[in-house]
C-alpha positions as CSV (number, residue, x, y, z in Angstrom):
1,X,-49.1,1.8,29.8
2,X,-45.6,0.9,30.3
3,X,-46.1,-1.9,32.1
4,X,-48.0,-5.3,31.8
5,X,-48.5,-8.1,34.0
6,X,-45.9,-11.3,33.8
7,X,-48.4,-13.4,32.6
8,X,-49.2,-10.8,29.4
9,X,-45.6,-11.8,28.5
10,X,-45.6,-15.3,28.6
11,X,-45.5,-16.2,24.9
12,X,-42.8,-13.8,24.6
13,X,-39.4,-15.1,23.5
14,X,-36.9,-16.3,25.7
15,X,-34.5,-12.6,26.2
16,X,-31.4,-12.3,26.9
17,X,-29.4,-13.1,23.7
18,X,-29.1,-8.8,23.1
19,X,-29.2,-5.2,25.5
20,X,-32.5,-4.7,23.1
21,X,-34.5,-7.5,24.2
22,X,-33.8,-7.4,28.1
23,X,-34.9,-3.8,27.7
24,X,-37.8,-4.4,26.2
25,X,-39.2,-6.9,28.8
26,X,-38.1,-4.1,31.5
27,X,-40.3,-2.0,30.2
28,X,-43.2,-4.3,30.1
29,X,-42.7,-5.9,33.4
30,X,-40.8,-4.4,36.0
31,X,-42.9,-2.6,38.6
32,X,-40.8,0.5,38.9
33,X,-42.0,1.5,35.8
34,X,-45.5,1.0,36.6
35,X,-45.4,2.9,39.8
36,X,-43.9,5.8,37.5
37,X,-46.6,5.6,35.1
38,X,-49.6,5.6,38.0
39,X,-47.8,8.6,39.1
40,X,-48.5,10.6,35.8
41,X,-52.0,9.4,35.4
42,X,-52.4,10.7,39.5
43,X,-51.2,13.7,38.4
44,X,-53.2,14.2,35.6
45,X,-56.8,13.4,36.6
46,X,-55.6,16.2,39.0
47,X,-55.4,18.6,36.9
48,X,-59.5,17.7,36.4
49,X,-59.7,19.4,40.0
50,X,-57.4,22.2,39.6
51,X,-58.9,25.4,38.6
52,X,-63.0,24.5,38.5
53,X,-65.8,26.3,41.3
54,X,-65.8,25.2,44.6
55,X,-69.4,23.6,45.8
56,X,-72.4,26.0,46.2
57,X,-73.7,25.9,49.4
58,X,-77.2,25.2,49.9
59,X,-79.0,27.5,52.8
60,X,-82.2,26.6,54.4
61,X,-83.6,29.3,56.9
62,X,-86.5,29.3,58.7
63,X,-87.4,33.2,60.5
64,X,-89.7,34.2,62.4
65,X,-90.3,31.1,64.1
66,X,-93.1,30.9,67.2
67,X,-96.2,29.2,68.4
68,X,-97.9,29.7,65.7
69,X,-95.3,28.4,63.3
70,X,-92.7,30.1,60.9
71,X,-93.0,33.1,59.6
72,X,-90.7,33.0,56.9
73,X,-88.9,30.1,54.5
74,X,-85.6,30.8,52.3
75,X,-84.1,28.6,50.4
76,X,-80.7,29.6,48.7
77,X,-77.6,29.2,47.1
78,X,-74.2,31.1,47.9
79,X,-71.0,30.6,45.6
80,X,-67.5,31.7,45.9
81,X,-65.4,33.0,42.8
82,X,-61.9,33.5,42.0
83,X,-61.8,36.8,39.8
84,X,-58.3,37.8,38.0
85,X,-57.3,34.7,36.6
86,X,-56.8,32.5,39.8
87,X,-58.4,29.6,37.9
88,X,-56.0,29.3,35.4
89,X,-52.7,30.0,36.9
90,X,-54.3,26.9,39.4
91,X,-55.0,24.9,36.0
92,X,-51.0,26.4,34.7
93,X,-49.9,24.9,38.2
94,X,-51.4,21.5,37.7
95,X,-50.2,21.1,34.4
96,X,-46.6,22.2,35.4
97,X,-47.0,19.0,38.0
98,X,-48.0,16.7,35.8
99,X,-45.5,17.7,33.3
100,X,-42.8,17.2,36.1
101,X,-44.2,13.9,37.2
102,X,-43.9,12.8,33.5
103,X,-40.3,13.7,33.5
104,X,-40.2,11.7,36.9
105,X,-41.5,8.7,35.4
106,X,-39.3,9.4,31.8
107,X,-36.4,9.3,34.4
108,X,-37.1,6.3,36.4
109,X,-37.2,4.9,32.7
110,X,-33.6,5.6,31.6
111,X,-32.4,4.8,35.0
112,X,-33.6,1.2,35.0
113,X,-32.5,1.0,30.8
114,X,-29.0,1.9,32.0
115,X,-29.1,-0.7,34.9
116,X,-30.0,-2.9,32.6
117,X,-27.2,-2.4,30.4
118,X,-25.1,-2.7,32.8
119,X,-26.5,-5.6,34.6
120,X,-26.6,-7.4,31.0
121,X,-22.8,-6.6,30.2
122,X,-21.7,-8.3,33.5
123,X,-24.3,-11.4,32.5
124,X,-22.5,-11.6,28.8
125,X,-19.1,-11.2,30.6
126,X,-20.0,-14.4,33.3
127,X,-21.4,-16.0,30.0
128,X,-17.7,-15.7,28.2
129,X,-15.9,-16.1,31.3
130,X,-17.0,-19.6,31.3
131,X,-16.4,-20.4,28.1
132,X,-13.3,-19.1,28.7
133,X,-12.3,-21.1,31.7
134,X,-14.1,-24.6,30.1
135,X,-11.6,-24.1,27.0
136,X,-8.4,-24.1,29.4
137,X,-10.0,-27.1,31.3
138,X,-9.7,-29.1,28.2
139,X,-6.7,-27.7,27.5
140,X,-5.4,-29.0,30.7
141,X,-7.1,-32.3,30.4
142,X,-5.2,-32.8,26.8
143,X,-1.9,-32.1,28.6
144,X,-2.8,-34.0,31.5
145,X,-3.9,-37.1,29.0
146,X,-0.6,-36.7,27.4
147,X,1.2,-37.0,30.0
148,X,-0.2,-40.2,31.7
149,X,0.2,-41.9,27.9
150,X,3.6,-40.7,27.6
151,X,4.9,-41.8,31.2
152,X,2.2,-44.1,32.1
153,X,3.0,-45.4,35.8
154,X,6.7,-44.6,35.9
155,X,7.6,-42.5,38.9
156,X,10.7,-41.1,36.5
157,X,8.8,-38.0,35.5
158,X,5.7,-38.5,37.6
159,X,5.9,-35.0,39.2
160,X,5.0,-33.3,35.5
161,X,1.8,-35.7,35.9
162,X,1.0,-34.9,39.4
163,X,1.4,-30.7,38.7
164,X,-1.0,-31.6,35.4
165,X,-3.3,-33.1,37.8
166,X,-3.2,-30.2,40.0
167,X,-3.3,-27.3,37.5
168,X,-6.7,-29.7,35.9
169,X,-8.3,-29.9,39.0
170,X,-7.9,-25.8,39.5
171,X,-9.4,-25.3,36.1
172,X,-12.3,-27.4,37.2
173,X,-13.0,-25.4,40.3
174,X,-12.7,-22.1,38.0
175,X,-15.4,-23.9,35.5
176,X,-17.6,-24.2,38.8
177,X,-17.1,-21.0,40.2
178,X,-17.5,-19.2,36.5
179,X,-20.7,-20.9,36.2
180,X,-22.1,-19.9,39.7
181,X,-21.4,-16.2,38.6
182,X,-22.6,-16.9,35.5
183,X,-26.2,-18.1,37.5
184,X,-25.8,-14.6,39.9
185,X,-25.5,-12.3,37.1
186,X,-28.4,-14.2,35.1
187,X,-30.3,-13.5,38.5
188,X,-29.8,-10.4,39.1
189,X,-30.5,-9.3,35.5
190,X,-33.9,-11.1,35.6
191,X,-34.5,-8.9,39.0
192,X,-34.1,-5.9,36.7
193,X,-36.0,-7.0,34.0
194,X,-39.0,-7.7,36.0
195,X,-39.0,-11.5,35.7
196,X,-38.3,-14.3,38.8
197,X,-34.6,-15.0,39.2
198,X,-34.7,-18.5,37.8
199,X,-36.1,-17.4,34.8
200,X,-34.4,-19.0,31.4
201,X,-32.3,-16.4,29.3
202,X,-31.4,-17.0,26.2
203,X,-27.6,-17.1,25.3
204,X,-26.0,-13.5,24.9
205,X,-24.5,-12.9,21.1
206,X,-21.8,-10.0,22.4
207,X,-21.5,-6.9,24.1
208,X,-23.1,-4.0,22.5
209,X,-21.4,-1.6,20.0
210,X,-20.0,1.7,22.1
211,X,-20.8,4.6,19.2
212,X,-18.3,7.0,19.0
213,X,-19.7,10.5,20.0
214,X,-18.2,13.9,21.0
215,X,-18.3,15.6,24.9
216,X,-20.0,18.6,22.7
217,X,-22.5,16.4,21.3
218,X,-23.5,14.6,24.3
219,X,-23.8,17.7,26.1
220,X,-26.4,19.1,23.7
221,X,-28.3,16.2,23.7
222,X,-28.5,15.8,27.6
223,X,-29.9,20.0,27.7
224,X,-32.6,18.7,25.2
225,X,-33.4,15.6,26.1
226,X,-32.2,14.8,30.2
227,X,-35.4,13.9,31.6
228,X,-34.1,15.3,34.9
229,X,-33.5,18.7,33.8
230,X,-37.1,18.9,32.2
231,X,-38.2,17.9,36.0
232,X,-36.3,20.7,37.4
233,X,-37.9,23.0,34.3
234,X,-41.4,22.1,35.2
235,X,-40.8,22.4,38.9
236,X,-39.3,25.7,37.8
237,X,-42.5,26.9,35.8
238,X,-44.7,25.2,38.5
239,X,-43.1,27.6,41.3
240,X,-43.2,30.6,39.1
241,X,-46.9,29.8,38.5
242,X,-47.5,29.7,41.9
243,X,-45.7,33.0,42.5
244,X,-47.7,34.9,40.1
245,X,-51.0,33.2,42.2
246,X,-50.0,34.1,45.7
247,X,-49.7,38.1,44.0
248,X,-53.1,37.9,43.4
249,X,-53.7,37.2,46.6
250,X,-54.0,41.3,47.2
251,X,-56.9,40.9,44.6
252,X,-60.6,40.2,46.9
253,X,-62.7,37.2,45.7
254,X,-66.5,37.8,45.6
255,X,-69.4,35.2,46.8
256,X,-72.5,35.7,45.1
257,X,-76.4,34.6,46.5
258,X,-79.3,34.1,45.8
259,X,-82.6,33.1,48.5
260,X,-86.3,32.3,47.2
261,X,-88.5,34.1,50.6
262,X,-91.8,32.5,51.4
263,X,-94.0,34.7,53.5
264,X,-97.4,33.5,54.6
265,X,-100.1,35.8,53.5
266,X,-97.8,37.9,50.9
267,X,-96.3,37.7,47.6
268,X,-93.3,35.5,47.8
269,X,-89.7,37.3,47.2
270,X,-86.2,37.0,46.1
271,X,-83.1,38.2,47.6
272,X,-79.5,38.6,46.5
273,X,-76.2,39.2,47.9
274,X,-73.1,40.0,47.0
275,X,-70.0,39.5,49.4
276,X,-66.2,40.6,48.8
277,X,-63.4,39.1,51.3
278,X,-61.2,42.2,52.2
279,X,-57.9,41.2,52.2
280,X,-56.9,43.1,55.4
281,X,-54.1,41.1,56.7
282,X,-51.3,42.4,54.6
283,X,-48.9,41.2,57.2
284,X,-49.8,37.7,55.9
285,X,-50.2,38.5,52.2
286,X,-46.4,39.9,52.3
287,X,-45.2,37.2,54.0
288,X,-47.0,34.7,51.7
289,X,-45.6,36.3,48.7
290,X,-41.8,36.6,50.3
291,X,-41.9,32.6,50.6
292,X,-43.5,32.4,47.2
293,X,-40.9,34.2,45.6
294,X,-37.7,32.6,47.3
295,X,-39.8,29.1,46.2
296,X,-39.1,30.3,42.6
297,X,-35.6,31.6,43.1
298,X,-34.4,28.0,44.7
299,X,-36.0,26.0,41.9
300,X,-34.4,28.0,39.1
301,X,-31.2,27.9,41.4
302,X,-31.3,24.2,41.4
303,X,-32.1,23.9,37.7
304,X,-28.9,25.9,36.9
305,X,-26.6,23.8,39.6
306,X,-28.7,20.3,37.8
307,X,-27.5,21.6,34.6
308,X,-23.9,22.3,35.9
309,X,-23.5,19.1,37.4
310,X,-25.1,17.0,34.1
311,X,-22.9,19.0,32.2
312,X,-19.7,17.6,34.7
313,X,-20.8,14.0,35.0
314,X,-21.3,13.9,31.1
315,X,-17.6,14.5,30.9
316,X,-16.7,12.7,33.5
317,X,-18.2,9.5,32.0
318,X,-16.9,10.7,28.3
319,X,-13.3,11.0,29.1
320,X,-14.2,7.6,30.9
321,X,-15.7,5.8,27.5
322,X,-12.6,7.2,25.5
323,X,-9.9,6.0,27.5
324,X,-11.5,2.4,28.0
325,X,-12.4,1.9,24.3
326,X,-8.6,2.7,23.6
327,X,-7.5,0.6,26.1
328,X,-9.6,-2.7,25.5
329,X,-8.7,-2.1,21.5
330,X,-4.4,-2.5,23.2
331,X,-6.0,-5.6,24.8
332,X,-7.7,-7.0,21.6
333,X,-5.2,-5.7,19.6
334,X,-1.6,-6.4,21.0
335,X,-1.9,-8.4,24.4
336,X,-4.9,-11.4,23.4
337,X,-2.6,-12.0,19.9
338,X,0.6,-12.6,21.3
339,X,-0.7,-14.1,24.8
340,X,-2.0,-16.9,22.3
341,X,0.9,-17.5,20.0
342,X,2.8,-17.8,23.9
343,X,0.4,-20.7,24.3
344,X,0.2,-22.6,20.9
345,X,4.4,-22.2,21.1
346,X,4.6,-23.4,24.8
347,X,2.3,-26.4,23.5
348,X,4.1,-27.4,20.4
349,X,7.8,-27.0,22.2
350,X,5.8,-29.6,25.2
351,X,5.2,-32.0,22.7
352,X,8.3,-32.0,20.7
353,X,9.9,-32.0,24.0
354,X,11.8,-28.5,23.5
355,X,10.0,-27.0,26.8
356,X,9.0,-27.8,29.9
357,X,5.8,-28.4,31.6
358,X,5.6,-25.1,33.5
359,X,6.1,-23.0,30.5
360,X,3.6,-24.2,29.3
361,X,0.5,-23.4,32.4
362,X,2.3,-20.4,32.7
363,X,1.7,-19.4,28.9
364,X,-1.7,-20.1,29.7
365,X,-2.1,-18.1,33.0
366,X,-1.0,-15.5,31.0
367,X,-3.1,-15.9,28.6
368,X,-6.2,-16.6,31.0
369,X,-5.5,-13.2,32.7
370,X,-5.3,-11.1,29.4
371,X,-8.6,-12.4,28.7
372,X,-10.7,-11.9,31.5
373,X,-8.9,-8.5,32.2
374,X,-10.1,-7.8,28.8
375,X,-13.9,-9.1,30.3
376,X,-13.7,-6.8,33.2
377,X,-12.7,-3.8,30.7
378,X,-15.6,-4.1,28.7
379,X,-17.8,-4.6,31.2
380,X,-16.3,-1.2,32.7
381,X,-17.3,0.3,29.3
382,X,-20.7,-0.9,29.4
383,X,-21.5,0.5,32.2
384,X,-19.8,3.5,31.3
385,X,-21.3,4.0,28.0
386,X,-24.7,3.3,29.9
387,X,-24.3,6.3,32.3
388,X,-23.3,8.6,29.4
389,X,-26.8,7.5,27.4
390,X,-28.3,8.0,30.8
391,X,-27.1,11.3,31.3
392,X,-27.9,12.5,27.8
393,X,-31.5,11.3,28.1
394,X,-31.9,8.0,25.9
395,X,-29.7,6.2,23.4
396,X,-27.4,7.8,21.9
């Protein structure tokens, strides 16, 4: 089983801190998954009924019945058979249905995995945010502090001290507000995962490393390994199973008998019988078949336009990783740098008193925007990267 009860987990460690170990909880606890796997072992045990005799039915006759009392007992047995193989294209058709609510369940696997990769980029991304917005607070409160030491009470420069006081009370909101989405995204990652929204998580350590992969390559994997298009496969096989069983439906089944006679006064007898089911009704038979056979040709139809359409979003989603992991590596690389050099030089001209006060806060907007833009990026290419492992069927 997938799945285990919240309290199987509770000596677990604390998750949260990596992708890996919100994953694994998802796995163990959310009910999705659960509900995916009950659905395979449903469809399973029914392959136990697929394919097997129908009940015999018992027959109890009493002839000859007057005054005097009954002339003759049989007791008996009657069974139907399926001749030319019926049984195990039924078996083949069951199978196929299992095998396509395995790949159901494989898929409602990956598709909460990628949610939660997602869901945990945005949590580590609310996690930085506010360490981000708590390092400008102090930074705000030092300027502010230096300011009411360097002027004290004197209303000659008092304005620097009252927009210090302003720009500090700002960051303070922005600490608050950080740390609210901070609490939502912790919330709605412990939805995913299976556990109650208030649940603790641990710290996270970073984003997760993107791998670098080519279209060609994910492509091949997703035709191997896409749990969807092994759904549309078995579906595929389970309607071309079924075609072959409605042509047999020309072929006549047989019912065989048997009845043990009692006959007061005489020898007691047997009797047997043998009955065939003429399939007169051609009409219907045709018709069956007709339906049977455009069945098939729309589940291999929709297996080809699955494929297609993988094969699209794939790209779609590739193109999409590439261009962010360029873009965030411009951010990293040659906006965070100088966006903090702007600040260290604004600060060190305030204090040698070279620059002004709004040089200074507007260094660090600057430098506050480059960094959360840069937060929002590679959350984008989380996600991203998440749908492209989703598409190809697991991790890539």
């Amino acid at each position: 089983m997938l799945w285990l009860s919240p309290a199987a987990a509770g000596d677990q460690p604390v998750p949260g801190a990596t992708v890996e170990s919100v994953v694994a909880i998802a796995k163990r606890l959310n009910p999705t998954v659960a509900a995916a796997s009950l659905d395979f072992d449903a469809a399973v045990h029914k392959i136990g009924t697929a394919g097997v005799l129908a009940d015999p039915t018992l027959i109890l006759e009493a002839w000859d019945v007057n005054r005097q009392g009954v002339g003759q007992r049989r007791i008996g047995l009657e069974q139907d058979f399926k001749l030319w193989g019926k049984y195990g294209l039924e078996r083949s058709i069951a199978q196929a249905d299992a095998d396509a609510a395995k790949f159901q369940g494989r898929a409602t696997v990956i598709d909460l995995i990628a949610q939660v990769v997602a869901a945990h980029g945005e949590y580590n991304a609310a996690y930085e945010a506010v360490g981000i917005s708590t390092e400008i607070k102090r930074r705000y409160d030092e300027i502010l502090g230096l300011l009411r030491s360097r002027y004290g009470t004197t209303s000659v420069d008092q304005q620097d001290v009252i927009k210090a006081e302003i720009e500090a009370a700002t960051a303070e909101g922005d600490v608050i507000r950080r740390q609210g989405e901070q609490k939502a995204a912790a919330a709605r990652l412990n939805a995913l995962i299976g556990r109650p929204s208030l649940a603790p998580l641990a710290a996270p350590t970073g984003f997760r490393t993107v791998k670098a992969i080519s279209l060609a390559q994910v492509q091949a994997l997703a035709r191997s390994a896409n749990p969807m298009l092994a759904l549309a496969g078995a579906q595929s096989n389970s309607a071309a199973q079924t075609k072959s069983l409605t042509d047999l439906n020309y072929y006549p089944d047989v019912t065989l008998g048997a009845k043990y006679v009692q006959r007061p006064g005489t020898e007691d007898t047997g009797e047997f019988m043998l009955g065939v089911k003429l399939p007169l009704h051609y009409e219907v038979k045709d018709a069956e078949q007709r339906a049977a056979g455009a069945r098939l040709g729309a589940a291999q139809a929709r297996n080809e336009a699955l494929r297609l359409r993988i094969d699209g979003q794939i790209a779609d989603a590739w193109f999409s990783v590439d261009a962010l992991r360029k873009v965030v590596q411009i951010y990293a690389s040659r906006q965070l740098p100088p966006s903090r050099s702007s600040v260290d030089n604004a600060r060190n001209g305030f204090q040698a008193g070279t620059s002004d006060l709004s040089a200074v806060f507007e260094a660090e907007r600057r430098l506050r925007t480059v960094q959360l833009d840069l937060l929002k990026l590679k959350v984008e290419l989380q996600a991203k990267y998440a749908e492209m492992e989703r598409l190809a069927g697991g991790s890539l």
